[in-house]
C-alpha positions in Angstrom: 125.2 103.8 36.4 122.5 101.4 34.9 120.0 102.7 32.6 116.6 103.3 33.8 114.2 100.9 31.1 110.2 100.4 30.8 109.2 96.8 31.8 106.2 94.9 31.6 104.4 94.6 34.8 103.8 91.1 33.9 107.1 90.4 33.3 108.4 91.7 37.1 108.2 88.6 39.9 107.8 89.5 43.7 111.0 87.7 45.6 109.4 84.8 48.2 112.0 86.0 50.1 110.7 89.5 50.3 111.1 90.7 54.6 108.1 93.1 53.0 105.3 90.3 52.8 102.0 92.5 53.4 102.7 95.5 50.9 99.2 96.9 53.0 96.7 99.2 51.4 98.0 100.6 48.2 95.0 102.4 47.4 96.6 106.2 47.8 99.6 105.4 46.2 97.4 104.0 43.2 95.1 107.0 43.3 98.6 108.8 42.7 100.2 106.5 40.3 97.3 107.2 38.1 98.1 110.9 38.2 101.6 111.4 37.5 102.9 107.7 37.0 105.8 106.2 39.0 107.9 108.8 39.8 110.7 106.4 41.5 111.8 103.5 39.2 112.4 99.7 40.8 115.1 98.0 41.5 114.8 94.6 39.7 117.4 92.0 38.8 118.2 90.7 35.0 115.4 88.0 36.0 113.4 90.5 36.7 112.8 89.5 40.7 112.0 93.2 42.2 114.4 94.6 44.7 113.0 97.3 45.5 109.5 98.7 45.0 107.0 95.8 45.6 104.5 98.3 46.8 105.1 100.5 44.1 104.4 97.5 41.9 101.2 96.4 43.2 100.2 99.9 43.2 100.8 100.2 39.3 99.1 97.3 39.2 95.8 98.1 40.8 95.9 102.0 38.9 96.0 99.6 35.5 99.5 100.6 34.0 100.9 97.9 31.8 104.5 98.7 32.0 106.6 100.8 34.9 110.0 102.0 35.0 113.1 100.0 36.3 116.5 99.6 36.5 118.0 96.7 35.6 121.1 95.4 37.3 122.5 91.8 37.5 122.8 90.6 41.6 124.4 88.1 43.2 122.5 86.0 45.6 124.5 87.6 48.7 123.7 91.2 46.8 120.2 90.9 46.2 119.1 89.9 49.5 121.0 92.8 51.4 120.2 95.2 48.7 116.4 94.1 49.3 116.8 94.2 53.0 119.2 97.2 53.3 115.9 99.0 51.4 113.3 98.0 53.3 114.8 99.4 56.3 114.8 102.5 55.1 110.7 102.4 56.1 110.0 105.1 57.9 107.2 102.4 59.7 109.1 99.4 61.2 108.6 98.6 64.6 111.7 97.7 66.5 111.3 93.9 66.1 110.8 94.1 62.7 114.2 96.2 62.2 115.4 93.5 64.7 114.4 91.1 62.1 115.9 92.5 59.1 119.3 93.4 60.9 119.5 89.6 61.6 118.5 88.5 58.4 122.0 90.6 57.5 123.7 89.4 60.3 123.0 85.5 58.7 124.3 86.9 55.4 128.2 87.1 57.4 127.9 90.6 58.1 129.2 91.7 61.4 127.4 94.5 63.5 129.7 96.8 62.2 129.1 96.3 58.3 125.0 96.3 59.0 125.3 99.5 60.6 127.6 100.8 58.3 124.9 99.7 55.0 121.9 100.6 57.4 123.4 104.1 58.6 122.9 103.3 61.4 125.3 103.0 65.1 126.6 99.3 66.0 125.1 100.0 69.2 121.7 101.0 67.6 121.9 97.7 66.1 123.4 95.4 68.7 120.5 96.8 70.8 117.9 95.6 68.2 119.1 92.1 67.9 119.2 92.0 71.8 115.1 92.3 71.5 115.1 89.0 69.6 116.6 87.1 72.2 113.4 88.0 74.4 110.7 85.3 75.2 108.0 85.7 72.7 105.4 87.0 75.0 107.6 89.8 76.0 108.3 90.6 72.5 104.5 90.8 72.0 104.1 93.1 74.9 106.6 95.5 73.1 104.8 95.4 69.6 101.4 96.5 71.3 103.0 98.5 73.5 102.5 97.3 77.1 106.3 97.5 77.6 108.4 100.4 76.1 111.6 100.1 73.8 113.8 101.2 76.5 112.4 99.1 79.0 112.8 96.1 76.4 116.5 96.6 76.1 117.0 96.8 80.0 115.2 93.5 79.8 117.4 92.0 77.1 120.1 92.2 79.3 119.1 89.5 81.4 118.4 87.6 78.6 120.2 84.6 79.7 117.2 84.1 81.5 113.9 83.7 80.0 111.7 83.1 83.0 113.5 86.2 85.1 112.8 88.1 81.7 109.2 87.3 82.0 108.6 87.9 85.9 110.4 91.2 85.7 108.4 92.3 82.8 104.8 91.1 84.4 105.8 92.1 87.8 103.8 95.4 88.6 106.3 95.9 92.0 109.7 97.0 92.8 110.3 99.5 91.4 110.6 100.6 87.5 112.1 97.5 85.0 115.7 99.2 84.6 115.8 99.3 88.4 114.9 95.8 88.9 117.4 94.4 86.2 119.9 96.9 87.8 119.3 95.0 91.2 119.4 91.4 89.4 122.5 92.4 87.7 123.8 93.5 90.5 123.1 90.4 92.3 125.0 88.9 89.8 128.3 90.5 90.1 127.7 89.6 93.7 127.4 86.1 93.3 130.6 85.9 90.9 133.1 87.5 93.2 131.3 85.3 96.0 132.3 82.2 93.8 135.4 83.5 93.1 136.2 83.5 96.3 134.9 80.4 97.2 137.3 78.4 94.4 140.1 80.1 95.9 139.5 79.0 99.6 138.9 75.6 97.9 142.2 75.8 96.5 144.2 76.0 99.4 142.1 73.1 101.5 140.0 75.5 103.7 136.4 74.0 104.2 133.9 76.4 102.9 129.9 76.8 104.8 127.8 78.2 102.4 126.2 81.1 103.8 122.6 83.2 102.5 122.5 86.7 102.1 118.9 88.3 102.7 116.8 89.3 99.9 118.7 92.4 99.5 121.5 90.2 98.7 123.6 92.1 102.0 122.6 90.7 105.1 124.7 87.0 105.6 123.3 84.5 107.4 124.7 81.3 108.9 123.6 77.7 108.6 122.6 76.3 112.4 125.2 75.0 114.2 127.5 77.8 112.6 129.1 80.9 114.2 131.7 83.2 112.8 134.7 83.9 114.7 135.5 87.3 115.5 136.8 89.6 118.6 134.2 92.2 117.8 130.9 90.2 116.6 128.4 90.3 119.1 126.9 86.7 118.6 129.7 85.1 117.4 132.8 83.0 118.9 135.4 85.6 120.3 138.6 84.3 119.3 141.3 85.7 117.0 140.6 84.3 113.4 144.4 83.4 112.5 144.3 81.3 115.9 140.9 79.5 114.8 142.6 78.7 111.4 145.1 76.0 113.3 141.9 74.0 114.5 139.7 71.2 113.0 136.7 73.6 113.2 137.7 76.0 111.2 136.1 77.3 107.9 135.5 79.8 106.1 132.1 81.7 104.4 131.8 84.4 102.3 130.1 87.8 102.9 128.2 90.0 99.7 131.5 91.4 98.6 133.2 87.9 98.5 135.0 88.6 101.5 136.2 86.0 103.6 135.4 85.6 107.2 136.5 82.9 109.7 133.6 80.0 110.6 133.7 77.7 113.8 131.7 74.4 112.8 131.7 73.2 116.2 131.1 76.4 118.5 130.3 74.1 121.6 133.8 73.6 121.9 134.8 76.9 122.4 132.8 78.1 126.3 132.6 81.6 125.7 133.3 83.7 129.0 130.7 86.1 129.0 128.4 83.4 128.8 128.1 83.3 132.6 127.4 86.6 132.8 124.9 86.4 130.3 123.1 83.7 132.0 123.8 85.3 135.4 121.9 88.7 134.3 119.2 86.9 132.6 118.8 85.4 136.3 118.8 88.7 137.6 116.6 90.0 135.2 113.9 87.0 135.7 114.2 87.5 139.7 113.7 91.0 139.8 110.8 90.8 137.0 109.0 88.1 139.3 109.9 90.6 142.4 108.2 93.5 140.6 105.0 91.3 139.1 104.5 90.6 142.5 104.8 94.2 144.3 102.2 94.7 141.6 99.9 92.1 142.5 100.4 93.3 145.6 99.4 96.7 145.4 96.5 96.1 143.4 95.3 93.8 146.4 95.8 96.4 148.8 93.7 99.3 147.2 91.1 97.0 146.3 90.6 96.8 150.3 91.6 100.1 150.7 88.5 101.4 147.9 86.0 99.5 149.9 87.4 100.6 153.2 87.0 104.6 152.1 83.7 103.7 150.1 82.5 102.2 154.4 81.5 104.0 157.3 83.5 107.3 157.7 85.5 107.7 161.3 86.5 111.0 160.9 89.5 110.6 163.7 91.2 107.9 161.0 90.6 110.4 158.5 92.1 113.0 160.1 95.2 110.2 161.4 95.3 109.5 157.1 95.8 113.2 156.6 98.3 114.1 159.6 100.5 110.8 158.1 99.9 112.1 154.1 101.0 116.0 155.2 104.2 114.5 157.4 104.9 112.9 153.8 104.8 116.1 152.0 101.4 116.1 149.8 101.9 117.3 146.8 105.2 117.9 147.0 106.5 115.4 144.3 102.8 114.7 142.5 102.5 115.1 138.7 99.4 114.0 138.5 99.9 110.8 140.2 98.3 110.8 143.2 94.9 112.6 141.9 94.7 109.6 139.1 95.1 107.3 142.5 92.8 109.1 144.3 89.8 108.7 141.5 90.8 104.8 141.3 90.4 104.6 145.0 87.2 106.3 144.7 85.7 104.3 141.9 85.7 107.5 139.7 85.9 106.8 135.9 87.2 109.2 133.8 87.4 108.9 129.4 91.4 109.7 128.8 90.7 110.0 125.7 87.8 112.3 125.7 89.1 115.8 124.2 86.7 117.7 126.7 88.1 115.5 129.8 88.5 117.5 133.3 91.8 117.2 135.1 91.8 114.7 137.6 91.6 117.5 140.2 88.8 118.9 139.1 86.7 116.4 139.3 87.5 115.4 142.5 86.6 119.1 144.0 83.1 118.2 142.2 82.9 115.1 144.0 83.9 116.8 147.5 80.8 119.3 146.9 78.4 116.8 146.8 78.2 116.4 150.6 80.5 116.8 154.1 80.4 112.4 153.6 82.2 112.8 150.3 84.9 115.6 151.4 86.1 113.6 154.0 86.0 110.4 151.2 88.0 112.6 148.8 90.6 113.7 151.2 90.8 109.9 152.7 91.7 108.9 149.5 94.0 111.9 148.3 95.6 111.4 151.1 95.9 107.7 150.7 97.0 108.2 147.3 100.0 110.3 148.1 101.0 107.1 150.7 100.5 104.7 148.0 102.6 106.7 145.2 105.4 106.4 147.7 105.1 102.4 147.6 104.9 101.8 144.1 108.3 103.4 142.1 110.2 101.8 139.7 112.6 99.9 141.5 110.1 98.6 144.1 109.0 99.7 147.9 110.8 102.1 149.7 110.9 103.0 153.5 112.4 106.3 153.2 111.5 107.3 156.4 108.7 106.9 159.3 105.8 107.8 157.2 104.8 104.3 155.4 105.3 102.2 158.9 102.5 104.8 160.1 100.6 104.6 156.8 100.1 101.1 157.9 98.9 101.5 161.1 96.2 104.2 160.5 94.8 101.4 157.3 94.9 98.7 159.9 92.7 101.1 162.7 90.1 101.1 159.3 90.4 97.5 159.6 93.2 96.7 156.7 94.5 92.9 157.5 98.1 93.4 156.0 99.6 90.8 153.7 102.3 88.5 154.5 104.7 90.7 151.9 103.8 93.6 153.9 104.9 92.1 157.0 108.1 91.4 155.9 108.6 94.7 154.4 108.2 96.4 157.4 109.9 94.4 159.5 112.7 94.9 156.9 113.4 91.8 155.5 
């Protein structure tokens, strides 16, 4: 064990070397020094270059002692500097990059991970995790000294080191979730990528063409080029064919899915008429005629009870009336109405009602109001309830319907109120 020996404060030499630099305010520690001296001697080598205790030193200094305990032990070059590190890490107040710092200052002294932790006391992990930080782009490393990102946050970043600019966008990026999760999802989209490439070299290697194919931003979804389909008995937009019966022809190829999966490609799809394309196009046909069919019932009804509002708003004859009613009550008023034909009768009638007023009156309601208003307006009201029931009969969902007697009827008693029927109407009851 060396001796501890008084040397001259003049004498000792701050290393230029020294990972301290700023020894920082030294006052206290002076204030102390001048009370009961230096009660830990330095570390300082037979040329007297301190070791350990520069801020000790400069604290003697500034309390005015001439001379301050030491012990005095010849270094190597490789011993000093990890002896001078090795200490300096025992500060309670190192930020993570600056033990980052000091473990790679070891680390270019030929010390593996293993030996630095094992001097530092310290995990390999701990210290594979602090050399990770210094591997970060500089403004990232910033952000962790003041703070804006946190240690564990800094080490989720560091793996992705690879890529400075991904490093940077992750840690400025204020959405998708917390940093871990979004490396998690970038690393993730990694392993992705590398079984898709694997797979990919090994379709190569046996001659199969290859389409490159995009997975959505999720990195699931696959997506085709144009002019691409995938083969498949099951997928609904694709070319239904057994794969291993595509693989004998020219257009075959192959893409790969998110779990580098293989799936069979036609590059030429035209060539293979897919049977249920007829019926495809033959239903769309369907679908187009029986949408133009319906437009036009529509267009038609809305023609006819614009005539038909004027007609009841005109001179009341109270023998068509009662002819509307007789023809409505045959029909069974009421009998399937949910509403309906009140709603009807209020259009026919020009009423307007708010739907959307919480205080609104049912429909039926106010058309009693209307009826009180004079013996005119009764016989309006029930022309037009009893219209409305007629009407609700010629517009359900799959068209006009002549169910029976009653809408042939209808027609006559709106043509004694002077209703000129439409050509559509003709046909329909003539029963084409």
């Amino acid at each position: 064990m060396s001796a501890i020996t008084m040397v001259a404060v003049g004498e000792l030499k701050i290393a230029d070397d020294n990972i301290r630099g700023d020894v920082g305010d030294v006052a206290e520690l002076a204030q102390s020094i001048k009370s009961v001296g230096v009660l830990e001697p330095l570390l300082v080598t037979t040329d007297k270059v301190v070791v350990a205790g520069a801020r000790r030193l400069a604290a003697a200094k500034k309390a005015g002692l001439k001379e301050v305990p030491a012990i005095v032990r010849p270094f190597s070059e490789q011993e000093r500097l990890e002896a001078m590190i090795v200490e300096n890490l025992q500060r309670e107040d190192l930020t993570p990059l600056e033990e980052a710092s000091a473990f790679q200052r070891l680390a270019g002294l030929k010390l593996t991970q293993r030996q630095i932790a094992e001097k530092v006391g310290k995990s390999q992990a701990h210290v594979a995790k602090r050399l990770a930080l210094l591997a970060l782009p500089e403004k990232v490393r910033k952000q962790v000294d003041s703070g804006g990102i946190k240690l564990e946050e800094a080490q989720e970043l560091a793996k992705v080191k690879d890529d400075p600019k991904l490093v940077e966008r992750l840690a400025s990026s204020k959405t998708g979730g917390p940093i871990g999760q979004k490396v998690q999802k970038e690393l993730d989209r990694r392993v992705r990528e590398a079984k898709r490439e694997k797979a990919k070299a090994a379709a190569l290697k046996k001659g199969v063409s290859v389409v490159e194919a995009k997975l959505d931003e999720w990195g699931y979804g696959v997506s085709l080029p144009k002019g691409f389909k995938r083969v498949s008995l099951t997928h609904y937009d694709g070319i239904r064919l057994e794969p291993a019966s595509h693989a004998k022809l020219d257009c075959h190829a192959v893409a790969i899915d998110h779990n580098g999966q293989q799936f069979a490609v036609c590059t030429k799809p035209d060539s293979h008429p897919d049977p249920m394309d007829d019926l495809k196009k033959k239903r769309e046909k369907e679908d187009a005629q029986r949408k133009k069919a319906m437009d036009a019932m529509k267009a038609m009804n809305e023609r006819r009870r614009e005539q038909l509002a004027k007609l009841i708003a005109g001179k009341v004859d109270k023998d068509v009336a009662l002819e509307l009613a007789h023809v409505a009550v045959a029909h069974g008023i009421g009998h399937y109405s949910y509403g309906h034909e009140e709603e009807l009768a209020l259009d026919l009638l020009g009423v307007e009602r708010h739907l959307d007023d919480d205080e609104n009156p049912d429909a039926y309601v106010v058309l009693g109001e209307r009826a009180k208003k004079s013996a005119v307006d009764k016989v309006r009201v029930t022309m037009a309830l009893c219209a409305a029931v007629m009407e609700d009969e010629l517009s359900t969902s799959t068209g006009w319907t002549r169910s029976n007697g009653d809408v042939p009827a209808y027609f006559a008693v709106l043509e004694r109120m002077g209703y000129v029927k439409q050509p559509e109407e003709v046909k329909f009851l003539a029963g084409d």
